[in-house]
Phi, psi and omega in degrees: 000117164303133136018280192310324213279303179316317182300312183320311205297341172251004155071050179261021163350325184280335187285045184270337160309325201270336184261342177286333187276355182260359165260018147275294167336301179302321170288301172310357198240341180087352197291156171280159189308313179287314180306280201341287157349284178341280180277019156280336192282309207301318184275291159353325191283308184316301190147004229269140174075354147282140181283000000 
């Protein structure tokens, strides 16, 4: 399961900038779908996109 997938699955829509730059990330970097996950939660956790 993909970044995008996980977000659907929480019905996060608004973050769809935020999952296209982290499946860039992921191709450039080779990492697999769960670190990718991982450090999507990690930036969600920070506040990213709060007002």
């Amino acid at each position: 399961m993909d970044p995008k997938s996980v977000l659907m699955l929480l019905g996060l829509s608004s973050y769809q900038p935020l999952v296209k730059g982290t499946r860039l990330v992921v191709r450039a970097s080779g990492m697999n779908a769960r670190t990718a996950v991982a450090v999507l939660a990690a930036v969600l956790r920070s506040g990213f996109g709060e007002d």
